[in-house]
C-alpha positions as CSV (number, residue, x, y, z in Angstrom):
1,X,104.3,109.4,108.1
2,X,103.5,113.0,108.5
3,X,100.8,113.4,106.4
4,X,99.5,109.5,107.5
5,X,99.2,110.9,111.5
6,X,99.0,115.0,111.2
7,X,96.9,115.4,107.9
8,X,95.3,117.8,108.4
9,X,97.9,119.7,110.0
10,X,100.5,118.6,107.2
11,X,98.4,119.7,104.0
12,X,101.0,119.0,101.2
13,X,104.5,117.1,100.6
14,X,106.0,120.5,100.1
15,X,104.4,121.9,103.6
16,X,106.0,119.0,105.4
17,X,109.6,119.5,103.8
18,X,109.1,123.5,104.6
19,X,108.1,122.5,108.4
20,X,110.7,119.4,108.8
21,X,113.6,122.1,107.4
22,X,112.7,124.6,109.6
23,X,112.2,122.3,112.7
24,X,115.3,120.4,112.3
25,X,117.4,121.1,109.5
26,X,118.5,118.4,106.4
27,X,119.1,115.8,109.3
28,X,115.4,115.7,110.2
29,X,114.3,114.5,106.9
30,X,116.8,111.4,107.6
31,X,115.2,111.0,111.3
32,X,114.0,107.6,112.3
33,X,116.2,105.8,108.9
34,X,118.7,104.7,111.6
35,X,116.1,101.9,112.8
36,X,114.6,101.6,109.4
37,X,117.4,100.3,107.8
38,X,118.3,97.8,110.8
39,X,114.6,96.8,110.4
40,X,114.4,96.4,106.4
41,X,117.3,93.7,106.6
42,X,115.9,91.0,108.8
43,X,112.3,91.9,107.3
44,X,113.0,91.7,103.7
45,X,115.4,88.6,104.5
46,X,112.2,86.8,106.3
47,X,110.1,87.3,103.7
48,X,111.7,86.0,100.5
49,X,112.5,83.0,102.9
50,X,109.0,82.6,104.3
51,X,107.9,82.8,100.6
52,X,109.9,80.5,98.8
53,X,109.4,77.7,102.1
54,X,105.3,78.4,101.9
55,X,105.5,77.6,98.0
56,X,107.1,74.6,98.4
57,X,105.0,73.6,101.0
58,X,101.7,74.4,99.4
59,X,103.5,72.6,95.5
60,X,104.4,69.4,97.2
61,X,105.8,66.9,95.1
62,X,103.4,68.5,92.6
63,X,105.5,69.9,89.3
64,X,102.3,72.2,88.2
65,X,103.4,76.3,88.2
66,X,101.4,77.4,90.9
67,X,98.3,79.5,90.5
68,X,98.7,83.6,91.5
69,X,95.6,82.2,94.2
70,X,98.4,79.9,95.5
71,X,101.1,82.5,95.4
72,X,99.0,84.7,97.1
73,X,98.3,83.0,100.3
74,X,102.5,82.2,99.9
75,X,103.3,86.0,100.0
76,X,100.6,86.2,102.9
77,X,101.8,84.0,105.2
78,X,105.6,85.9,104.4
79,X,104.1,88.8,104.7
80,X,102.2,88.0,108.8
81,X,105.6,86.2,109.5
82,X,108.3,88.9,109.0
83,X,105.6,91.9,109.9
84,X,105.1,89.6,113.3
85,X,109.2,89.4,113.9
86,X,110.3,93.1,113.3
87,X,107.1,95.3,114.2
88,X,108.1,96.5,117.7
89,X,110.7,98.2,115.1
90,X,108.3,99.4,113.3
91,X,107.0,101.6,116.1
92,X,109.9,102.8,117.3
93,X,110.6,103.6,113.1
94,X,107.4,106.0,113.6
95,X,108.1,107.3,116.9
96,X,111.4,108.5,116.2
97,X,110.4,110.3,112.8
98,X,107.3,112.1,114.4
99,X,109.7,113.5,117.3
100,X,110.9,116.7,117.5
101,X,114.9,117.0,117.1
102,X,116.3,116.5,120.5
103,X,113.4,114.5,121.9
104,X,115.5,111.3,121.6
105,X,118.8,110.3,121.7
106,X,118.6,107.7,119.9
107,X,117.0,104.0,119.4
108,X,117.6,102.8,122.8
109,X,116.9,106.1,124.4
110,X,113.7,105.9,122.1
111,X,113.0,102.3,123.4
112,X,113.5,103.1,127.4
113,X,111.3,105.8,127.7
114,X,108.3,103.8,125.3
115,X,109.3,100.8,127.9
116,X,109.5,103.1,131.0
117,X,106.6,105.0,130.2
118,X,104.1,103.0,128.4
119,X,104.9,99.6,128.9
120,X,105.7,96.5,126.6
121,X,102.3,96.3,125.3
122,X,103.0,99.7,123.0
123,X,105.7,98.3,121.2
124,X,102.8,96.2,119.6
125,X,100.7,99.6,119.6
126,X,98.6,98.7,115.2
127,X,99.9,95.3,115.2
128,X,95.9,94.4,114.2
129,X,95.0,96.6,111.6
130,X,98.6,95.8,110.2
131,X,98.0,92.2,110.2
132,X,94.8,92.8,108.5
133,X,96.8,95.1,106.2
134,X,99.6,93.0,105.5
135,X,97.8,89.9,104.2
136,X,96.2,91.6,101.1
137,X,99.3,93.7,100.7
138,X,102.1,91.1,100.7
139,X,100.0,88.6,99.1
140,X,98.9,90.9,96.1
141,X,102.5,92.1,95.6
142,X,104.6,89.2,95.9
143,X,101.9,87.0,93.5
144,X,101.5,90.2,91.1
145,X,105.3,90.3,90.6
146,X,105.6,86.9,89.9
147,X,103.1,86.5,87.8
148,X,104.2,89.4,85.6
149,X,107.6,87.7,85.1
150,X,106.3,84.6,84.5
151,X,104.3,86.1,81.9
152,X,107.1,88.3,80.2
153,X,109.5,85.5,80.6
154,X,106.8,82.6,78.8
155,X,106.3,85.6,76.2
156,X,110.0,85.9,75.3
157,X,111.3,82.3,76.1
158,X,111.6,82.0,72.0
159,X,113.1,85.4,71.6
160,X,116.5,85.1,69.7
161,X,117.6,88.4,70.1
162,X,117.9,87.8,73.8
163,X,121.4,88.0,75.5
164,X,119.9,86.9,79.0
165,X,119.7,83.1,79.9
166,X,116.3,82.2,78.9
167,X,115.0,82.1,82.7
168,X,116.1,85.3,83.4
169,X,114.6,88.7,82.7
170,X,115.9,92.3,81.8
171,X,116.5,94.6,85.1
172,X,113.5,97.3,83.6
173,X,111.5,94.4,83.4
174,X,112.2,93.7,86.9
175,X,111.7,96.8,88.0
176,X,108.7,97.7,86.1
177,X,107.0,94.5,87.6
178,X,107.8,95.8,90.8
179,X,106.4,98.5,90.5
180,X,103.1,97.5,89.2
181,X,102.8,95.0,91.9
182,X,103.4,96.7,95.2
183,X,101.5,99.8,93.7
184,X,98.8,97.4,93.6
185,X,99.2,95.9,96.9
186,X,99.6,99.9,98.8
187,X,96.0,100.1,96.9
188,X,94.3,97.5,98.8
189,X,95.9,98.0,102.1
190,X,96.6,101.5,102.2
191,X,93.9,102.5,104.5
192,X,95.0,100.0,107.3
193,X,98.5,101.2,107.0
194,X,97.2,104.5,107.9
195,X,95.1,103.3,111.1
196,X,98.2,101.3,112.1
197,X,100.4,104.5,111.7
198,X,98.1,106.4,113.7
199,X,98.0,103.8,116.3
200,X,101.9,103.3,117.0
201,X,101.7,107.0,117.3
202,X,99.5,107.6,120.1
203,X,100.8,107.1,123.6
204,X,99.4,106.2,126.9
205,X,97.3,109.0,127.2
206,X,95.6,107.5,124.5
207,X,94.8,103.9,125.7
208,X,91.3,104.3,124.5
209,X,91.7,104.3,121.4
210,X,90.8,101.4,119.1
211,X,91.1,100.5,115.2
212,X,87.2,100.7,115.2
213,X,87.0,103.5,117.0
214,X,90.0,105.3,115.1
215,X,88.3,104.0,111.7
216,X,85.0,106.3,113.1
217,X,86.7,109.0,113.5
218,X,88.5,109.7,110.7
219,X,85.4,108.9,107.9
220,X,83.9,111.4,110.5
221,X,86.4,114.4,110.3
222,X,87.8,113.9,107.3
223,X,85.6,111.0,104.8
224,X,87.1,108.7,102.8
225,X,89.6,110.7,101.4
226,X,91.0,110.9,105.1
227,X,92.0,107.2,104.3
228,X,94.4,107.7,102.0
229,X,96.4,110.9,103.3
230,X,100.2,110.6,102.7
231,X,99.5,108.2,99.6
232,X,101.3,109.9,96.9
233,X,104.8,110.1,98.9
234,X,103.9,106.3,99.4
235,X,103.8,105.8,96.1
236,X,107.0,107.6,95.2
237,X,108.5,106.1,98.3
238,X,107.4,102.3,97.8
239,X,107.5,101.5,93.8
240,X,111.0,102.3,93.4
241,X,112.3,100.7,96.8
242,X,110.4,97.5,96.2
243,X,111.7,97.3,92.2
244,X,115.1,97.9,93.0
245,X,114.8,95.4,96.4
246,X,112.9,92.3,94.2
247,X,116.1,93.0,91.3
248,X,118.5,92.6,94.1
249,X,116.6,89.4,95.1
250,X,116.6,87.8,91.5
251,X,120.2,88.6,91.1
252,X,121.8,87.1,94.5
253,X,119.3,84.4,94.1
254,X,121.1,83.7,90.3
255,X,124.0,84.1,92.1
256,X,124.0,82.3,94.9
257,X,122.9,79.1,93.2
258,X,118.8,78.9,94.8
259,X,116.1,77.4,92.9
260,X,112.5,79.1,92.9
261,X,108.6,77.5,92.6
């Protein structure tokens, strides 16, 4: 988030632990989780439902596999649902880790003073450029995973040396697909993420400012590499937090007894 909104202030990952440490101590690196985690529960929850409902709907009585185009506009429409229901979250998440220690109390204290100060209206402050960002990210991932492990599963399905039931694949397969799929999704959508970041980050001082205009500016002052600041701690953020959340999902979905399209 740092290097998303202050690049150019925040050169490296190592610069913004060295800053963060001395600003705050270890409990500033942790700053802003508190929200994060209530927000990761009802978003990843609304997602995987949203999914699995918008693949039913678009297979019909139809007992074809569906095409990755198919899945695609499935994990889009998950992906504009749950964004739409948890992103004033999403700004207080961004708010709360770009304060300074002491600025804020906590999330309501957060939430008053955005509310008192700035209105409603900010706590949908990028909610455009992460709509845009969220249909080619969401899509790509959800139908890239899927279609991996339909793949390694239609590849293996005769394997005798497997001790999984024969719909089922190994956890490193899970996570490798994962992996490979939200990388590919951050790819595509990474440069909106960064606008929307930027956005839920100015205040009303800044009520100007635009996704066009925003956009402008940074090809301006920094080019296109300006686009993708902060994308390597993405990376190393995102591939192993998505693997390990889509295992958990193929396990309590075994568990629980729910069928998939």
């Amino acid at each position: 988030v740092f290097l998303q909104v202050q690049g150019t202030e925040f050169v490296s990952i190592s610069y913004c632990f060295k800053q963060l440490l001395q600003e705050g101590g270890w409990i500033s690196l942790w700053r802003g989780n508190g929200i994060n985690v209530l927000k990761i529960a009802p978003e990843t929850a609304i997602k995987f439902m949203a999914y699995e409902q918008a693949k039913r709907k678009i297979r019909g009585d139809s007992k074809e596999e569906l095409t990755i185009r198919q899945r695609f506009l499935a994990g889009a429409f998950a992906g504009v649902f749950s964004q739409t229901v948890i992103y004033p979250m999403e700004v207080l998440k961004t708010r709360l880790v770009l304060g300074r220690t002491g600025d804020h109390r906590g999330i309501c204290d957060c939430a008053k003073k955005i509310l008192r100060t700035e209105g409603i209206r900010s706590f949908y402050r990028g909610y455009l450029p992460n709509l845009l960002g969220i249909i080619p990210y969401a899509g790509v991932d959800l139908a890239v995973y899927e279609t991996l492990k339909r793949s390694y599963l239609k590849s293996h399905m005769n394997d005798e040396n497997r001790k999984l039931p024969k719909n089922e694949a190994q956890i490193y397969v899970l996570l490798i697909c994962g992996a490979i799929s939200s990388s590919c999704g951050q790819l595509l959508s990474y440069p909106l993420a960064l606008v929307r970041t930027r956005l839920q980050a100015t205040t009303s001082s800044d009520n100007r400012i635009s996704m066009s205009i925003l956009f402008r500016q940074i090809y301006d002052k920094e080019g296109l590499r300006g686009f993708y600041r902060g994308i390597i701690p993405n990376f190393m953020k995102v591939a192993p937090a998505v693997s390990i959340s889509y295992v958990v999902y193929e396990r309590t979905r075994r568990a629980l007894g729910a069928d998939m399209c």
